[in-house]
C-alpha positions as CSV (number, residue, x, y, z in Angstrom):
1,X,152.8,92.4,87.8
2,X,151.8,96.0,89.5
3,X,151.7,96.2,93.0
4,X,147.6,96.0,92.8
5,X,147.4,93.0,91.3
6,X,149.9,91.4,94.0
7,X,147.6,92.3,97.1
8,X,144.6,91.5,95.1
9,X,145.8,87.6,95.5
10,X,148.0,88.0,98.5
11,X,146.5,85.5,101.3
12,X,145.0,87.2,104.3
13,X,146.1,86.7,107.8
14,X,143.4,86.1,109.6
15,X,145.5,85.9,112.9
16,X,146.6,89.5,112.5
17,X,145.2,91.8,115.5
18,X,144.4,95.0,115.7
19,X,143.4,97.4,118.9
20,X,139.8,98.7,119.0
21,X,137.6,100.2,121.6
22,X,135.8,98.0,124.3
23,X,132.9,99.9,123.8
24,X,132.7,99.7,120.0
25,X,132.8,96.2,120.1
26,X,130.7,95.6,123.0
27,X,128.5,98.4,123.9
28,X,126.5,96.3,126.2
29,X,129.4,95.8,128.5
30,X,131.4,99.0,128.4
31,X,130.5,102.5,128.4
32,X,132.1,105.2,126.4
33,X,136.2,105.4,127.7
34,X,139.7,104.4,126.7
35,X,139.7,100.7,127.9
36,X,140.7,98.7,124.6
37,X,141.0,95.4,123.6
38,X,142.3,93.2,121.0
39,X,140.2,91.2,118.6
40,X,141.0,89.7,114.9
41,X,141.1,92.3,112.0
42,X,139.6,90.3,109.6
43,X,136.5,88.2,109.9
44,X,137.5,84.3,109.1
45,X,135.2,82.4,106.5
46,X,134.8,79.9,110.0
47,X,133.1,82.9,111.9
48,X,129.7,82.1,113.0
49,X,127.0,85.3,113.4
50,X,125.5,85.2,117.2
51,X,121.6,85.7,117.7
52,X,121.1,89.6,117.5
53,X,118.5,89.2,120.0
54,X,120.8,88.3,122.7
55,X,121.5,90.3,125.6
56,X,124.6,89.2,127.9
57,X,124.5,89.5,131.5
58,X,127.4,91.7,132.2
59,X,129.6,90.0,134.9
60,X,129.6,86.6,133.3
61,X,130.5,88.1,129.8
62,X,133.1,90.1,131.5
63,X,134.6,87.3,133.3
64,X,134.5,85.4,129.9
65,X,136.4,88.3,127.9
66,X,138.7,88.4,130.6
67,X,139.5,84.6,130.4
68,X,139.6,85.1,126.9
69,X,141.9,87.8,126.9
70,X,144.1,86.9,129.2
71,X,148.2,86.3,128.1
72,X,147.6,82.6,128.7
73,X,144.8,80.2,129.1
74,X,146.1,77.5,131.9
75,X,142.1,76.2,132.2
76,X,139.7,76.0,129.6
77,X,136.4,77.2,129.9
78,X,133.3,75.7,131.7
79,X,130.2,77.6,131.6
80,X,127.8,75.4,133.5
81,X,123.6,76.4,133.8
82,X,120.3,74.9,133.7
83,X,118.8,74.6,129.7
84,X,118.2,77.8,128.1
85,X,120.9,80.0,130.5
86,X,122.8,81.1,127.6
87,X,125.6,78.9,127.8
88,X,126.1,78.1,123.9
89,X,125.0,82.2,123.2
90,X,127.4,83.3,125.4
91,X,130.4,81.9,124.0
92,X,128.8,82.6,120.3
93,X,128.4,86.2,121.5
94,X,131.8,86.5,121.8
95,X,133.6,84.9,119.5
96,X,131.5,86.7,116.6
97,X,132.3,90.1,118.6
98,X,135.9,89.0,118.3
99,X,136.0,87.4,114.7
100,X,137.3,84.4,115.9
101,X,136.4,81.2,114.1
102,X,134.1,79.1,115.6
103,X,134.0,75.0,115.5
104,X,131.1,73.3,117.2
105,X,131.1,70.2,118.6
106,X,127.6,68.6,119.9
107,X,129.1,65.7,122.5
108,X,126.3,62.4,122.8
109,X,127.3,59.5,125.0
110,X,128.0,57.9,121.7
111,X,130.9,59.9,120.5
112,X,134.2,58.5,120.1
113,X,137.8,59.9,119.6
114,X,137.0,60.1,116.0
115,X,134.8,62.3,115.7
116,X,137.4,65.0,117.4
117,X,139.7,63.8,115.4
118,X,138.9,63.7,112.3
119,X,139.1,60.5,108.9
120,X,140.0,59.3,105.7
121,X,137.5,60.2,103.2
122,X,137.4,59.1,99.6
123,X,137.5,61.8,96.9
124,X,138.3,62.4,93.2
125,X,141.0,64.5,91.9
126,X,142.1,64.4,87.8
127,X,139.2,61.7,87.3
128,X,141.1,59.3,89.8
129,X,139.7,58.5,93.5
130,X,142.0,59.3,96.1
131,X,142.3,58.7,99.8
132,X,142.1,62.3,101.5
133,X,142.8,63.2,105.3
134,X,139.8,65.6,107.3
135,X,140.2,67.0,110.1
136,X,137.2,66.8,112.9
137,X,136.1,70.3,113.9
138,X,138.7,70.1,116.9
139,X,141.5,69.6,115.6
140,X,140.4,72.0,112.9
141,X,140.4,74.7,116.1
142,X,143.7,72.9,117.5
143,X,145.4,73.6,114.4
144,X,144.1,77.0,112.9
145,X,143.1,78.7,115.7
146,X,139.3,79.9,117.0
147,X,136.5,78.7,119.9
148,X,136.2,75.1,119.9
149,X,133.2,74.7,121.6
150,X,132.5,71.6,123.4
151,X,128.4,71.6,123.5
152,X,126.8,70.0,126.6
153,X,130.1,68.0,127.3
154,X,128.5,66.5,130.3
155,X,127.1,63.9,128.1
156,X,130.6,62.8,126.9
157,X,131.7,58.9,127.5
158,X,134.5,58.2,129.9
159,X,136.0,57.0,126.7
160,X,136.3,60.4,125.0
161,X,136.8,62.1,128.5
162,X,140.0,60.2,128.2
163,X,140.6,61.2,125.1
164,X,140.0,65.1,125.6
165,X,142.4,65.6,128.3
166,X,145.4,66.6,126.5
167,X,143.2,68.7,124.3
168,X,141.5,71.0,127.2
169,X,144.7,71.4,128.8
170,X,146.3,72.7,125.8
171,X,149.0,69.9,125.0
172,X,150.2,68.5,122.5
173,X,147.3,66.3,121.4
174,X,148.0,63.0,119.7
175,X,145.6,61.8,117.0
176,X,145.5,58.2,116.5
177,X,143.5,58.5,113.3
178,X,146.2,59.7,111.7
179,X,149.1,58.9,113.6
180,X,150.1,62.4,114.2
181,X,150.8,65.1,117.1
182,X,149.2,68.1,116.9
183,X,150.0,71.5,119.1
184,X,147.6,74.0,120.6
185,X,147.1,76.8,118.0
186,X,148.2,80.1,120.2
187,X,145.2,81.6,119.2
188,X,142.8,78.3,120.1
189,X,140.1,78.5,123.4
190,X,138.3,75.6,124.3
191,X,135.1,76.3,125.8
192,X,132.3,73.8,127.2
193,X,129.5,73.9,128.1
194,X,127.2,71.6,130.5
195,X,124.2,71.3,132.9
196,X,126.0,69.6,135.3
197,X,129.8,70.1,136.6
198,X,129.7,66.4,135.8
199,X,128.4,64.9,138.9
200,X,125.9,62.2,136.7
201,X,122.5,61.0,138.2
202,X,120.5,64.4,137.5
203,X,116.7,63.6,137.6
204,X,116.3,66.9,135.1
205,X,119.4,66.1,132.7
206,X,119.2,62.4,132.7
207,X,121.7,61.8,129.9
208,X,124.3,63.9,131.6
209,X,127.4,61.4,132.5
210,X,129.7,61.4,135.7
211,X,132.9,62.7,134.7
212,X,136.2,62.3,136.7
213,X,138.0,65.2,138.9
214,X,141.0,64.9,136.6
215,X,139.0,66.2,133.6
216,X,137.1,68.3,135.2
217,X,140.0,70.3,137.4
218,X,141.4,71.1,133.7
219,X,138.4,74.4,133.5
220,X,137.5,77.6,134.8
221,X,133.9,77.6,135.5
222,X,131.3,80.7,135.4
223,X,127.8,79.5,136.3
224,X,125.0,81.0,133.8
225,X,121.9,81.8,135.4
226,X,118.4,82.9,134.3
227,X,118.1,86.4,134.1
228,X,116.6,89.0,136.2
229,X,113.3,90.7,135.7
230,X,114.9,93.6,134.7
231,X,116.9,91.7,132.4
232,X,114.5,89.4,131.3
233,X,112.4,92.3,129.9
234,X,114.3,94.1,128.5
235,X,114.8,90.4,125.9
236,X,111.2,90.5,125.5
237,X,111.3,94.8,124.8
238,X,113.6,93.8,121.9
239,X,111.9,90.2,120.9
240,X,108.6,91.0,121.3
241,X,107.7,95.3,121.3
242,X,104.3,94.6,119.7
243,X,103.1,92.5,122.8
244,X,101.2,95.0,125.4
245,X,103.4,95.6,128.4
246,X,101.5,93.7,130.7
247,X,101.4,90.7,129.1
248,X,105.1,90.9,128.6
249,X,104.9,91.4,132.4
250,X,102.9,88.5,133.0
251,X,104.8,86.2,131.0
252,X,108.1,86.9,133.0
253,X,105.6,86.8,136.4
254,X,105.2,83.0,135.0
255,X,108.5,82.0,134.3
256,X,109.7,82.8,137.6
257,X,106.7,81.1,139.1
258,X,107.8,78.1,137.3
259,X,111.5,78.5,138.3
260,X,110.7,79.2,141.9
261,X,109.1,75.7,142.2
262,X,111.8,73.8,139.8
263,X,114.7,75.7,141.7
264,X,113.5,77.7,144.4
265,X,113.3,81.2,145.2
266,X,116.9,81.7,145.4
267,X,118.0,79.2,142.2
268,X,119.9,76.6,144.4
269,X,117.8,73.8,144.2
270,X,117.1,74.1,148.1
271,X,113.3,72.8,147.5
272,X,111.4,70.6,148.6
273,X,109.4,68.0,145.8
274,X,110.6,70.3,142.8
275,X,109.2,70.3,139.5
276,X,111.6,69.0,136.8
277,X,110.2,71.0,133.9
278,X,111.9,74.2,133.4
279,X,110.6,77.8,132.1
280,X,113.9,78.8,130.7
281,X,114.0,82.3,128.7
282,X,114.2,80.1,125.7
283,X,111.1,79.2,126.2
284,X,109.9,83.0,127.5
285,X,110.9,83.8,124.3
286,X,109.9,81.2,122.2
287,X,106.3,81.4,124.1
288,X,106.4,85.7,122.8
289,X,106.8,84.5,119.7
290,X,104.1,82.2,118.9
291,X,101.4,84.1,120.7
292,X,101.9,86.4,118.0
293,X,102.5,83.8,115.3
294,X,99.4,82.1,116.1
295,X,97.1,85.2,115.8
296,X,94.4,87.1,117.6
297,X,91.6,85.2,117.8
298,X,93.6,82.2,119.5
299,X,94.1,82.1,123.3
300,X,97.1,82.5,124.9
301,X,96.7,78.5,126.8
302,X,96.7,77.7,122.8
303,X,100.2,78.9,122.5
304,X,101.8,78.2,125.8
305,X,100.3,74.4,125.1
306,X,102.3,74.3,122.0
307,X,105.9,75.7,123.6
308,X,105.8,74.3,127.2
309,X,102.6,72.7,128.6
310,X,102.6,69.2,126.2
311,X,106.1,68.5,127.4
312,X,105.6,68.5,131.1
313,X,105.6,65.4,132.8
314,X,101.6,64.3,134.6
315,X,103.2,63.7,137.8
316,X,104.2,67.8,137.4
317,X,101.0,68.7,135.2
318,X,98.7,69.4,138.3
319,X,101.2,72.0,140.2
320,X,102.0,73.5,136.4
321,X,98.7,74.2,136.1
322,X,97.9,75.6,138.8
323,X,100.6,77.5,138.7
324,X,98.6,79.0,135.5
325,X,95.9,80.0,137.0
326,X,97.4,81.8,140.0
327,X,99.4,84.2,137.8
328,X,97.1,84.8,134.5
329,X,93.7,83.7,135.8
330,X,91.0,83.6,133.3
331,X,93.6,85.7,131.2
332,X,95.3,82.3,130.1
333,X,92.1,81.1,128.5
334,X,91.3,84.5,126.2
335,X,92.3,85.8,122.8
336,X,95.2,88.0,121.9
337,X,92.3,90.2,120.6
338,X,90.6,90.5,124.1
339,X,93.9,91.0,125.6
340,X,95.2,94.1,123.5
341,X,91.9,95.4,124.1
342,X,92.7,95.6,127.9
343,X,93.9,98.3,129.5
């Protein structure tokens, strides 16, 4: 057999590293220079791509990279926000910049140990049904490497709390399922992410659960927040360019409106009678989008009705509202026609 035909079936490594620029990799954190960094050299079939849209706020990704790259991990990862921060994009960001695979788990209240774990699942092999071990997307991550990330883990039981200890703080993790003992991958970072730091009894995220000190002294938490203006349109420059600048403007004038009275003018909940809904950038975005999507010749209180104003709550719909009016006027009730047409 020639020498061709041997690397044309030779397995890859896909734990084998390899030194490239900062900058190359992530040219919205690091300018031109000779910082490197280490990342995967080849992309694993597991590898999940990140929204191209998305725009990291520096310190928090840098803080992130740095946990990630760091010798050893002694905490996992908390990254802890209000909805639509960029909790879940933040950790996809990276691990797609990095080529490391990427195992999601969405955590319910219902969850049990299982479904980290994995099952027996039936198959056929040579015509005959056979019993066949899985692995959950956990201990897929324990075993091979990659992000396991733990989606909105606030939610989680005290049950599978419990059963997650060993797992975040990288031990060797027993699963009962299959009576076996796994060890921590060296190349395995458990990430989570949450709306609370599991305090329970959050009039906004009512299905987050109270989770106990022990489990939650086991991470290292960055705190996501909404972005700046500055920030915040320079998303809606690269989501949206088609949109006149001053509506782009005035959307971003309501968000923060909105998040001024659900959080308060300096985002620490120090308000008094908040409004639960939240304007995240999500929705900023999402709001961009269908104004466009639904046409010039429907108004813009068409759209936001669709994205955001059906889903708030009457006790908040009269403050919403008026809310509205103060920052788009009779604006909010013309057509994307009239609008462009505005100088």
């Amino acid at each position: 057999m020639s020498a061709l035909a041997i690397n044309a079936t030779a397995p890859i490594d896909y734990t084998e590293m390899e030194q490239v620029s900062a900058h190359l990799v992530f040219p919205e954190l690091f300018e031109p220079s000779t910082v490197m960094l280490k990342r995967r050299k080849h992309r694993h079939p597991d590898c999940i791509a990140s929204n191209p849209m998305y725009i990291p706020e520096s310190e928090n990704a840098k803080l992130a990279l740095v946990w990630l790259m760091a010798p050893h991990q002694l905490l996992s990862l908390g990254l802890q926000g209000h909805t639509g921060t960029g909790k879940t994009e933040l950790a996809l960001y990276l691990a797609d910049k990095l080529n490391l695979p990427t195992y999601i788990v969405k955590v319910h209240a219902r969850m049990n140990p299982q479904d980290l774990e994995g099952s027996y699942v039936l198959d056929v092999e040579n015509n005959q049904t056979v019993t066949r071990k899985e692995y959950g997307p956990a201990a897929k991550a324990y075993i091979n490497g990659g992000i396991l990330l733990l989606d909105e883990f606030d939610k989680a039981s005290g049950e599978l709390t419990s059963a997650m200890h060993l797992l975040v703080e990288g031990k060797p993790w027993p699963l009962e399922m299959f009576k076996e003992t796994i060890t921590k991958h060296p190349q395995c970072f458990v990430i989570g992410t949450a709306n609370t730091y599991g305090t329970g009894h959050d009039e906004r995220y009512i299905t987050s659960n109270q989770m106990d000190q022990a489990f939650l002294s086991r991470f290292m938490w960055i705190e996501t927040v909404y972005p700046n203006v500055i920030q915040e349109s320079k998303i809606l420059e690269k989501f949206a360019p088609r949109l006149p600048l001053h509506l782009r403007n005035d959307i971003i004038k309501l968000a923060n409106a909105f998040r001024d009275a659900a959080l308060g003018v300096n985002r620490d909940g120090d308000i008094e009678d908040p409004i639960q809904c939240i304007f995240s950038t999500r929705v900023v975005v999402a709001w961009a989008y269908y104004i466009q999507a639904f046409g010039v010749f429907r108004t813009l209180r068409k759209s936001l009705d669709s994205v955001f104003l059906k889903s708030v709550s009457p006790e908040d719909a009269e403050i919403v509202n008026d809310i509205v009016s103060k920052v788009f006027g009779d604006d909010i009730d013309k057509t994307l026609k009239d609008l462009l047409a505005k100088k």
